[in-house]
N, CA, C and O atoms as a GROMACS GRO file, in nm:
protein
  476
    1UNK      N    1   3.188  -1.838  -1.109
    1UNK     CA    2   3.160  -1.958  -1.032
    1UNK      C    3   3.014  -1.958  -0.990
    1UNK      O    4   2.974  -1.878  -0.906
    2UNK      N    5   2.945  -2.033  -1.041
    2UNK     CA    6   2.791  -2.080  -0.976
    2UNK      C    7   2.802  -2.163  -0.844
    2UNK      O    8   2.855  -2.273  -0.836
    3UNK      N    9   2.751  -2.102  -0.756
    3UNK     CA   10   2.704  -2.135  -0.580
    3UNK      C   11   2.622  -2.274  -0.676
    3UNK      O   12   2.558  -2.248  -0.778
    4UNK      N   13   2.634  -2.386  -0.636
    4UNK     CA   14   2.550  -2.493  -0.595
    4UNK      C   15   2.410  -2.485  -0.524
    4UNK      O   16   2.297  -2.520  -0.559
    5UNK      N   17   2.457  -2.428  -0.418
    5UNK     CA   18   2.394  -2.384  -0.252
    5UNK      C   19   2.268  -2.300  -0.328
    5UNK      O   20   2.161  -2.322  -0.271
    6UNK      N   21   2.257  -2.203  -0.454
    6UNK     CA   22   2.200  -2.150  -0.504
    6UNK      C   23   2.078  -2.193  -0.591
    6UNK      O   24   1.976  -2.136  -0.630
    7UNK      N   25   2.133  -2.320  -0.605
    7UNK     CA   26   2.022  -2.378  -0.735
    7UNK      C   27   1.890  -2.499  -0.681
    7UNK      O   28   1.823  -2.577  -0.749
    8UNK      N   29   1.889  -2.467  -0.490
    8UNK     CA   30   1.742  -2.461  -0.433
    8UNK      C   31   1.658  -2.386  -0.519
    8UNK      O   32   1.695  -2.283  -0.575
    9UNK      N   33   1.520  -2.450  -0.535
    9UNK     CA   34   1.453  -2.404  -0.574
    9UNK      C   35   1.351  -2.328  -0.495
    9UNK      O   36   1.273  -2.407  -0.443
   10UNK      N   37   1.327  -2.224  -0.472
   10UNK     CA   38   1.216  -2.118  -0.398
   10UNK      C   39   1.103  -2.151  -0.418
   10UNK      O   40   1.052  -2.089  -0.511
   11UNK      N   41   1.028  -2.234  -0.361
   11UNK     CA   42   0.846  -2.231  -0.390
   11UNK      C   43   0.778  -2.182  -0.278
   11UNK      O   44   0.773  -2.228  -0.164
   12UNK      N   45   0.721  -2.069  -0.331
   12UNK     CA   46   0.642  -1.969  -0.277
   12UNK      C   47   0.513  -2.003  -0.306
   12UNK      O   48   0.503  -1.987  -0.427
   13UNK      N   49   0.388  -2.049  -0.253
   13UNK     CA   50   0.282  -2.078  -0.206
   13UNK      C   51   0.173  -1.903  -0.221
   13UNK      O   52   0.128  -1.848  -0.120
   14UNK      N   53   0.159  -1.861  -0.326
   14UNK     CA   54   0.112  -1.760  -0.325
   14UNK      C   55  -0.043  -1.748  -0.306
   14UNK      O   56  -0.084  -1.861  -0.276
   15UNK      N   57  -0.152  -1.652  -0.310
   15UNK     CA   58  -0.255  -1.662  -0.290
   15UNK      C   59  -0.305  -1.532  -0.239
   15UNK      O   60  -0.216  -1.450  -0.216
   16UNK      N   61  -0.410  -1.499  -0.218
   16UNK     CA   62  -0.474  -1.394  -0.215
   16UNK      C   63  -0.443  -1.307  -0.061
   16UNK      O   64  -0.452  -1.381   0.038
   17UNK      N   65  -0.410  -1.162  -0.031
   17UNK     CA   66  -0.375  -1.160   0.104
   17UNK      C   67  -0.393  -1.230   0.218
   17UNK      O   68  -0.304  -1.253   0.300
   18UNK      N   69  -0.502  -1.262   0.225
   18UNK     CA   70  -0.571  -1.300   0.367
   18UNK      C   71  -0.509  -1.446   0.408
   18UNK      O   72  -0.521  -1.479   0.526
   19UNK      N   73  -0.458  -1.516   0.337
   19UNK     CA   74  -0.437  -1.646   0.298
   19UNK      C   75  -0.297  -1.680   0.353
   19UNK      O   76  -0.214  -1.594   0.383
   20UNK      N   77  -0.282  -1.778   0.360
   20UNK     CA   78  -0.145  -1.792   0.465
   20UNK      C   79  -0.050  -1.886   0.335
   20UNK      O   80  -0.100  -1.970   0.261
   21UNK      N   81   0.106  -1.838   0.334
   21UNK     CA   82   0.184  -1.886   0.256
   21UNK      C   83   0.325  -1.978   0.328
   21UNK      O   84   0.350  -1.999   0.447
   22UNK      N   85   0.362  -2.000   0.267
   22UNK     CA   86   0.507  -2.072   0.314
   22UNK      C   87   0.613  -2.032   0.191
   22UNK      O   88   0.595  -2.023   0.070
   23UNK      N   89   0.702  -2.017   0.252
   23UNK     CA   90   0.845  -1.985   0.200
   23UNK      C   91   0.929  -2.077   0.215
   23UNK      O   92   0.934  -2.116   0.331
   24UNK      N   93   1.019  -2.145   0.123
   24UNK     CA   94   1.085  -2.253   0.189
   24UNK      C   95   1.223  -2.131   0.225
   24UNK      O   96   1.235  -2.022   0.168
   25UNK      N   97   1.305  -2.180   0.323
   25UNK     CA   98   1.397  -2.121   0.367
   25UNK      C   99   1.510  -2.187   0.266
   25UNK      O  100   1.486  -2.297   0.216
   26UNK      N  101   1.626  -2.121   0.240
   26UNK     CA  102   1.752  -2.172   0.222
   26UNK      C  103   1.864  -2.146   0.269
   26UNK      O  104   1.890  -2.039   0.323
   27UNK      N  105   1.962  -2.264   0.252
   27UNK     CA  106   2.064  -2.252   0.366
   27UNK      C  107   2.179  -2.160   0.310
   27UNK      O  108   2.281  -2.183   0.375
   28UNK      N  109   2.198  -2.076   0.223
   28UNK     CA  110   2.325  -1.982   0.236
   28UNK      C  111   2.256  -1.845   0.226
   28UNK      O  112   2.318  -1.752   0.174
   29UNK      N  113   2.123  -1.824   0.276
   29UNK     CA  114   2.118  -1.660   0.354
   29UNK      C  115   2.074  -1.609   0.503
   29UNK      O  116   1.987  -1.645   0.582
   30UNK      N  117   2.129  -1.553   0.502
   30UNK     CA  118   2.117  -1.493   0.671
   30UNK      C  119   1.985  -1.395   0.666
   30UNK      O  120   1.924  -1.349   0.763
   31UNK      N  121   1.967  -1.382   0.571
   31UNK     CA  122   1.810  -1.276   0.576
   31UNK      C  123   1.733  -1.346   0.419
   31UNK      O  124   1.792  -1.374   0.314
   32UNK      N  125   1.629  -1.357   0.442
   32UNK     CA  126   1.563  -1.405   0.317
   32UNK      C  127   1.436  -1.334   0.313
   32UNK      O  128   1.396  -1.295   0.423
   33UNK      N  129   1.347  -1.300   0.193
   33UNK     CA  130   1.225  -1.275   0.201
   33UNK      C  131   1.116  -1.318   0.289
   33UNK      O  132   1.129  -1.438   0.314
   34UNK      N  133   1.000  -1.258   0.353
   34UNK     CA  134   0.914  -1.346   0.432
   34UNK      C  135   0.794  -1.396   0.298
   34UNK      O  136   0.797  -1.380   0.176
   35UNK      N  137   0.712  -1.450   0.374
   35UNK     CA  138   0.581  -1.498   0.305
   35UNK      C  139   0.502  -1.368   0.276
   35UNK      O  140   0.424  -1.346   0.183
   36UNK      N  141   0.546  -1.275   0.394
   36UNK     CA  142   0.418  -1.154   0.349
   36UNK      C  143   0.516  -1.100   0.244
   36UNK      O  144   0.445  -1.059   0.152
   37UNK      N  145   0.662  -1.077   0.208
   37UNK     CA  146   0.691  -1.047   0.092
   37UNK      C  147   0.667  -1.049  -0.011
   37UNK      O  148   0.639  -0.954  -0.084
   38UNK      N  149   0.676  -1.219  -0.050
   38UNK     CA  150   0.615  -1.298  -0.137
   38UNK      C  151   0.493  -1.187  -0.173
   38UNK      O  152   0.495  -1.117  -0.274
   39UNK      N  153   0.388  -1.183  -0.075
   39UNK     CA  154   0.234  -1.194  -0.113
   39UNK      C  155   0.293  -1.047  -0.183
   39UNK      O  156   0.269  -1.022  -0.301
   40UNK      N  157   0.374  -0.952  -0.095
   40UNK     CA  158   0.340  -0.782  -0.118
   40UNK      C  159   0.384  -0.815  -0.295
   40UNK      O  160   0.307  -0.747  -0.363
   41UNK      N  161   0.450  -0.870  -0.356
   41UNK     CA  162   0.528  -0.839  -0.494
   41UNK      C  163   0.446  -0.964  -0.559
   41UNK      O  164   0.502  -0.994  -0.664
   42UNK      N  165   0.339  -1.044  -0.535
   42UNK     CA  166   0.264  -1.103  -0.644
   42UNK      C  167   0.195  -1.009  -0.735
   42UNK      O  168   0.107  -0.929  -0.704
   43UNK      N  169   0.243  -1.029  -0.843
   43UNK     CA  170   0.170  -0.939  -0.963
   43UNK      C  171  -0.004  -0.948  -0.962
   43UNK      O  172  -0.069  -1.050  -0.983
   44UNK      N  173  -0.066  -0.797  -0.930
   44UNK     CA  174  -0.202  -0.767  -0.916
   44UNK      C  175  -0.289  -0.860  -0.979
   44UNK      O  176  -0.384  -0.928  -0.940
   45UNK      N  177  -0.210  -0.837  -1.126
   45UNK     CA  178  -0.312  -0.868  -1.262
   45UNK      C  179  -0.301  -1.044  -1.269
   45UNK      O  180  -0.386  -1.125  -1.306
   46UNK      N  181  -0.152  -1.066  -1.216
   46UNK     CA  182  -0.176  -1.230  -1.236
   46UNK      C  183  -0.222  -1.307  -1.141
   46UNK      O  184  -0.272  -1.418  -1.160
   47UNK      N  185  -0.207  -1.245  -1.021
   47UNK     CA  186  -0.309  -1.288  -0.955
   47UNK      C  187  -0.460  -1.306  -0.930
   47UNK      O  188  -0.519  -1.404  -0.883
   48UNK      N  189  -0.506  -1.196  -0.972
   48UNK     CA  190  -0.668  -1.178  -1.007
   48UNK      C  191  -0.662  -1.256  -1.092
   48UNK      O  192  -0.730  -1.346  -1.042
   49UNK      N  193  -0.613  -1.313  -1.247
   49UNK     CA  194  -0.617  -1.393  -1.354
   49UNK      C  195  -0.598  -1.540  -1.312
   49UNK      O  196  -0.591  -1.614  -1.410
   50UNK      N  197  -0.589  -1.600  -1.196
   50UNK     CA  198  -0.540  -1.697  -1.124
   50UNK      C  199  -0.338  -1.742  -1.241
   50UNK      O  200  -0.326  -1.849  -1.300
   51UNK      N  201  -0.240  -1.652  -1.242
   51UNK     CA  202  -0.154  -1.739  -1.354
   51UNK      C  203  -0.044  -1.735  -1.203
   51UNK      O  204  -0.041  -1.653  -1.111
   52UNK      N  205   0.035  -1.858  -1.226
   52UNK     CA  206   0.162  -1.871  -1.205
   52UNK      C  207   0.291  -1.869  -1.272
   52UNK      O  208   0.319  -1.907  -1.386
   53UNK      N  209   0.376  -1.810  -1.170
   53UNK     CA  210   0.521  -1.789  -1.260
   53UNK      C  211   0.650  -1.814  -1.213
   53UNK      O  212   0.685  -1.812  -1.095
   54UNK      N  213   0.716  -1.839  -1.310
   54UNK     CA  214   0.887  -1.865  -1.268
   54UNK      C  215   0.970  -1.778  -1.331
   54UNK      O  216   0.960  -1.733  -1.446
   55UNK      N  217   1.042  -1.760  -1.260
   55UNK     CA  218   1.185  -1.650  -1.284
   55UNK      C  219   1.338  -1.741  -1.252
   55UNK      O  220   1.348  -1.825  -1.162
   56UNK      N  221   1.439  -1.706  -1.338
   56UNK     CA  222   1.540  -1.691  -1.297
   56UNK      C  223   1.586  -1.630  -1.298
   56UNK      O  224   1.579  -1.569  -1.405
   57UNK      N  225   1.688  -1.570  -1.192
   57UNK     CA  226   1.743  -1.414  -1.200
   57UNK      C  227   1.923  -1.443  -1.178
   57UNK      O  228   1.972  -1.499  -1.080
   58UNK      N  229   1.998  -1.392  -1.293
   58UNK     CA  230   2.169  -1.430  -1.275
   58UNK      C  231   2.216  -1.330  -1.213
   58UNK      O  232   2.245  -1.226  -1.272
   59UNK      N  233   2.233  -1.348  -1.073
   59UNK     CA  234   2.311  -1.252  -0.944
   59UNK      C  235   2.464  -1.257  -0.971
   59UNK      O  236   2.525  -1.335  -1.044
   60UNK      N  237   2.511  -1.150  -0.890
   60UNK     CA  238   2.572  -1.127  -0.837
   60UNK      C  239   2.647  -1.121  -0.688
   60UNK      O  240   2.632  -1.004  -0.654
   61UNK      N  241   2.723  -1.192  -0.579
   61UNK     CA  242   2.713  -1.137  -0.457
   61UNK      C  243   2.787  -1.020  -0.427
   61UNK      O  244   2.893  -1.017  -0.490
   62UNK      N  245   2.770  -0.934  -0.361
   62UNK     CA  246   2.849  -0.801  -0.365
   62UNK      C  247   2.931  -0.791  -0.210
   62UNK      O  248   2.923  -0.859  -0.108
   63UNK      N  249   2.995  -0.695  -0.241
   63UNK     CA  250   3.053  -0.709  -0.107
   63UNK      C  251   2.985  -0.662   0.025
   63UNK      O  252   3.060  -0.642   0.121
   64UNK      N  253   2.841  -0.641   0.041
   64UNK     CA  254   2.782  -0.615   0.171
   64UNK      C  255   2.675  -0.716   0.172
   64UNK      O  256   2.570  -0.718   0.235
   65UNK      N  257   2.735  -0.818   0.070
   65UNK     CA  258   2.683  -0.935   0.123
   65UNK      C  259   2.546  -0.961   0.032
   65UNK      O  260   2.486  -1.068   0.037
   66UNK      N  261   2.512  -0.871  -0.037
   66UNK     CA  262   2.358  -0.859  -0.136
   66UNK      C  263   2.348  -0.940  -0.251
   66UNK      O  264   2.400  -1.049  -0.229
   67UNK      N  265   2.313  -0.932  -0.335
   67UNK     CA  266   2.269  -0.942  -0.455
   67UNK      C  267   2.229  -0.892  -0.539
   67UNK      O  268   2.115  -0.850  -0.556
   68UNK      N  269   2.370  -0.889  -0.643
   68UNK     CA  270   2.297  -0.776  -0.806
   68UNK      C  271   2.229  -0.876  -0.870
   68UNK      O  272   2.278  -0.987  -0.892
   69UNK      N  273   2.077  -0.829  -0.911
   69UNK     CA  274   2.109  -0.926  -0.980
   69UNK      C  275   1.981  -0.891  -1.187
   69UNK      O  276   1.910  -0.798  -1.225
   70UNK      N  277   2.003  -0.964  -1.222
   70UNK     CA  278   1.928  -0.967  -1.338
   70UNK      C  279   1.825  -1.024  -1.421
   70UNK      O  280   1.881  -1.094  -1.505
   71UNK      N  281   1.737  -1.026  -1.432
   71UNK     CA  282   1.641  -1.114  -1.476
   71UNK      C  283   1.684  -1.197  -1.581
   71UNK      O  284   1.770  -1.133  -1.642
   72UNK      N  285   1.666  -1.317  -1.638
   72UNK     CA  286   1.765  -1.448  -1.730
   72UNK      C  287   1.642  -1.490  -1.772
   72UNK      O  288   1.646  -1.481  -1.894
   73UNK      N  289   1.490  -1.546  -1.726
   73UNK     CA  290   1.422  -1.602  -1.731
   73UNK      C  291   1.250  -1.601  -1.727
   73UNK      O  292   1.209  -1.676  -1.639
   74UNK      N  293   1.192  -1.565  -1.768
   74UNK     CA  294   1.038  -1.509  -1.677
   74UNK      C  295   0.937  -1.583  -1.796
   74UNK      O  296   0.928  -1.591  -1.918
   75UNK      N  297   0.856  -1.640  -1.654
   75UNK     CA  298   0.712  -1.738  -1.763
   75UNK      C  299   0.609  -1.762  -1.672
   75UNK      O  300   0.613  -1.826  -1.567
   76UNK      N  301   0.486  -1.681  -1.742
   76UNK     CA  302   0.490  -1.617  -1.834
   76UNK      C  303   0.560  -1.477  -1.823
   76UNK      O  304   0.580  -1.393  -1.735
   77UNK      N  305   0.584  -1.494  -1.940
   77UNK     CA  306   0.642  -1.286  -1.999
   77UNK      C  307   0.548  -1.216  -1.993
   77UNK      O  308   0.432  -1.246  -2.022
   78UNK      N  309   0.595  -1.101  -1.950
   78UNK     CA  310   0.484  -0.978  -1.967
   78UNK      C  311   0.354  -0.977  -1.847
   78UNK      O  312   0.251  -0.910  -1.842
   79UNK      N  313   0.408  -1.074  -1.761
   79UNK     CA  314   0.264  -1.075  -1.620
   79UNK      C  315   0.380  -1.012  -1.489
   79UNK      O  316   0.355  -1.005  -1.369
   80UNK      N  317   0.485  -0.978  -1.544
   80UNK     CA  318   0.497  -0.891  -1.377
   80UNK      C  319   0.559  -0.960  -1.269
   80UNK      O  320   0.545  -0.919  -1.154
   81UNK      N  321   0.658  -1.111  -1.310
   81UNK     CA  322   0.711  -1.210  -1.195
   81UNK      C  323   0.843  -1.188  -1.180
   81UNK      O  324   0.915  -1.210  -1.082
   82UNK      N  325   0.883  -1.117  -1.351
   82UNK     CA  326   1.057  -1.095  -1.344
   82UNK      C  327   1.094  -1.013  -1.261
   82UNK      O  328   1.189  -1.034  -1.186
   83UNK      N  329   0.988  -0.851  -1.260
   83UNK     CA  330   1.007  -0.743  -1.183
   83UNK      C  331   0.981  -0.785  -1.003
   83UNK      O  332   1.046  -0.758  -0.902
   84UNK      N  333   0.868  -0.854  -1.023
   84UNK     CA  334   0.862  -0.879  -0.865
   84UNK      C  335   0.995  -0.951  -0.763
   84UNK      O  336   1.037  -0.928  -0.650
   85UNK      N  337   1.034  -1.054  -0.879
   85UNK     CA  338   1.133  -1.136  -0.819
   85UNK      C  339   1.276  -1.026  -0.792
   85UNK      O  340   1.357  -1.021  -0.700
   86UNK      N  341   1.260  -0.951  -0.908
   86UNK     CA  342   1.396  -0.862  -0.886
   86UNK      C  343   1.414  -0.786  -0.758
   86UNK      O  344   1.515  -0.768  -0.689
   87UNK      N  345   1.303  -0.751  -0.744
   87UNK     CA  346   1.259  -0.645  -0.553
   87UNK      C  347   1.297  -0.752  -0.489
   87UNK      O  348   1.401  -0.745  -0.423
   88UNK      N  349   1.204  -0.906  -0.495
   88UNK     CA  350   1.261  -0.948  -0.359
   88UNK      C  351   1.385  -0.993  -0.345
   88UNK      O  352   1.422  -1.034  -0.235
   89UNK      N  353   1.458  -0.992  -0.439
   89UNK     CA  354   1.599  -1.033  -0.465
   89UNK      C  355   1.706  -0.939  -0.374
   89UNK      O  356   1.809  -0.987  -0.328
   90UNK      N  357   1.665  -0.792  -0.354
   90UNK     CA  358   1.720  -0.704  -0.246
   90UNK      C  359   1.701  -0.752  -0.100
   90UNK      O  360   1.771  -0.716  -0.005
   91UNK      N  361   1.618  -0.821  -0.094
   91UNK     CA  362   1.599  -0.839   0.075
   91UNK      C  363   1.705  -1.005   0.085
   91UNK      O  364   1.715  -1.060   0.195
   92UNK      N  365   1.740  -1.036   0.021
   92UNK     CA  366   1.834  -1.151   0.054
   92UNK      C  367   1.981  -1.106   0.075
   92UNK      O  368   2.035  -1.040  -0.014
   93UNK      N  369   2.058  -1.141   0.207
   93UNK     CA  370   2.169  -1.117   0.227
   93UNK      C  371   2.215  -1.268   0.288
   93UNK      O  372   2.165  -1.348   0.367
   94UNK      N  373   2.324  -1.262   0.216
   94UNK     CA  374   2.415  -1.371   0.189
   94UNK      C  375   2.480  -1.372   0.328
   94UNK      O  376   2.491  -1.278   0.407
   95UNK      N  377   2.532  -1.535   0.344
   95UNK     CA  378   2.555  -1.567   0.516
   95UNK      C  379   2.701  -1.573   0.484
   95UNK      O  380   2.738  -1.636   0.385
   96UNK      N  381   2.796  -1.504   0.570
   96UNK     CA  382   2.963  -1.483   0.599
   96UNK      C  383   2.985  -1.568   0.526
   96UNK      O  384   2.913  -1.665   0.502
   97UNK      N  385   3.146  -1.528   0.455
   97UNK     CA  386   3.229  -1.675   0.430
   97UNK      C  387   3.250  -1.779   0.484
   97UNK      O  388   3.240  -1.891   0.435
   98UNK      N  389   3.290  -1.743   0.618
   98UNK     CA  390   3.302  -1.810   0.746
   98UNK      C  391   3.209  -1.927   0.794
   98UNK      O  392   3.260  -2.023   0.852
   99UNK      N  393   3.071  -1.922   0.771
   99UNK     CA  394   2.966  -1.980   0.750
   99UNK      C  395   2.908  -2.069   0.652
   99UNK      O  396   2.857  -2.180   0.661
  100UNK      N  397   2.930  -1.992   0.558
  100UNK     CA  398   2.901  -2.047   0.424
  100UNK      C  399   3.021  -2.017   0.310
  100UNK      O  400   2.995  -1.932   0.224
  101UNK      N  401   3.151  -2.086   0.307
  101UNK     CA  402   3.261  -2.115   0.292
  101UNK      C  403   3.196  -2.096   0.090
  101UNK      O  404   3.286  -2.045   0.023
  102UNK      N  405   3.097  -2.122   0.025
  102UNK     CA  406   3.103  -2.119  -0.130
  102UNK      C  407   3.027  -1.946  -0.139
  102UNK      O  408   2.998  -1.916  -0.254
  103UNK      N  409   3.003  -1.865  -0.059
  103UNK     CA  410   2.973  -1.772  -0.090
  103UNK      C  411   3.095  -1.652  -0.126
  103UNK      O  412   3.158  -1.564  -0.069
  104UNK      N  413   3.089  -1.681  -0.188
  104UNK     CA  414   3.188  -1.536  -0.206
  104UNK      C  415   3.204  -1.430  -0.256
  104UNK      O  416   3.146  -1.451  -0.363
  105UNK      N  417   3.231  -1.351  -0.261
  105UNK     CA  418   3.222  -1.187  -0.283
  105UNK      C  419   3.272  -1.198  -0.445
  105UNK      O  420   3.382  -1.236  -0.485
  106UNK      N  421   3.143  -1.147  -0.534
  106UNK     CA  422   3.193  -1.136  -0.656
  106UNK      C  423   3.141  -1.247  -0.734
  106UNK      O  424   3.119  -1.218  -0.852
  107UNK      N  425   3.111  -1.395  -0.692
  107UNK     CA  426   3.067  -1.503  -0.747
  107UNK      C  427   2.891  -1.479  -0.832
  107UNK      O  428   2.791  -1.410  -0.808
  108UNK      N  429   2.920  -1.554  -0.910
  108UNK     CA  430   2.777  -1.529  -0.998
  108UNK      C  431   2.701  -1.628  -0.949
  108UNK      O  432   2.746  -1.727  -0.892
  109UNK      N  433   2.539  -1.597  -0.979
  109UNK     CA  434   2.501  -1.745  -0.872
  109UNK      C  435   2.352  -1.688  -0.959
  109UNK      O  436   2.326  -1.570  -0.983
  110UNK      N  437   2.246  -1.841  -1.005
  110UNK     CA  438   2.123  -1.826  -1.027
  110UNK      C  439   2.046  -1.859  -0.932
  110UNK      O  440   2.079  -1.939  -0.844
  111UNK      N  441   1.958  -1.814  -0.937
  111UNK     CA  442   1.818  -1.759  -0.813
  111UNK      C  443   1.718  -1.791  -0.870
  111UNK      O  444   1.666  -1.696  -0.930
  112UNK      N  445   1.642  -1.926  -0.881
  112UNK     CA  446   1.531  -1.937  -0.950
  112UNK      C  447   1.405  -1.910  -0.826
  112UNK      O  448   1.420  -1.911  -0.703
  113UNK      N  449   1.278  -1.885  -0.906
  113UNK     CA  450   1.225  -1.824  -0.797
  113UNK      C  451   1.079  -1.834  -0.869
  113UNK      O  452   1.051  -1.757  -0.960
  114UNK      N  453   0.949  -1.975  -0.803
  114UNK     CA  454   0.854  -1.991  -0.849
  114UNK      C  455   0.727  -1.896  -0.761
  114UNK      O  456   0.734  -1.865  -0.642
  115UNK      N  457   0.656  -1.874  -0.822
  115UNK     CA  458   0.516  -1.849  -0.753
  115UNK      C  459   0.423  -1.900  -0.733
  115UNK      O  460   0.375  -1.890  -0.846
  116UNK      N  461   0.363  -1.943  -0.688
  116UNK     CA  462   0.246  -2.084  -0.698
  116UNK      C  463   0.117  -2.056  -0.602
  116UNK      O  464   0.112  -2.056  -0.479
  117UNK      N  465   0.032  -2.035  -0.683
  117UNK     CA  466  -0.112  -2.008  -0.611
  117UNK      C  467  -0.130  -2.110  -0.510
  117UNK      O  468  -0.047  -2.196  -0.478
  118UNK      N  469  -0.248  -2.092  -0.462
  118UNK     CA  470  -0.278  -2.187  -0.340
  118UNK      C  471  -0.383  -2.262  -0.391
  118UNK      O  472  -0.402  -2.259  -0.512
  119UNK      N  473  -0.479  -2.354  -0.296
  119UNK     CA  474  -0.612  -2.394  -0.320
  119UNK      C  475  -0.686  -2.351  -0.284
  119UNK      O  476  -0.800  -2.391  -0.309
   0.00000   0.00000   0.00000
């Protein structure tokens, strides 16, 4: 079963440390990545290169509420967005059933997840 709730799209506002980002929030996790996350797992090299990237990653929810999950998608290939996205994919924990009534233990769910420089 694919979460709906899941197929928000993540635009992450990336950019050089010093630089201030935005994360959009979404509504079925109780813990989500911050902006300084974002920045810590922007790939070195694609960032110095000014490139942007998208991932989709096909999760898992587990029963402490996490996410297994797998890389499905990465562009460009080979700059370092699949691996980044996969790390921050651990810091997301999924909000109770109780709460969020389509989450459920065991359900497969995609996680798309852009990077996007700044100006």
């Amino acid at each position: 079963m694919i979460l709906r709730a899941f197929a928000a799209v993540l635009l992450v506002l990336a950019a050089p440390p010093a630089a201030a980002q935005y994360v959009q929030s979404v509504p079925w996790a109780e813990q989500q990545p911050s902006a300084a996350d974002f920045r810590e797992t922007y790939p070195v090299s694609a960032l110095a290169n000014g490139l942007e990237g998208y991932v989709t990653l096909l999760c898992t929810i587990t029963d402490e509420r996490k996410l297994d999950c797998a890389l499905e998608t990465e562009t460009p290939q080979d700059q370092g967005f699949g691996e980044a996205a996969l790390r921050l994919s651990r810091l997301y924990v999924v909000r109770r059933v109780e709460e969020e009534p389509r989450a459920v233990i065991g359900s497969r769910v995609r996680v798309p997840i852009r990077y996007v420089l700044m100006d």
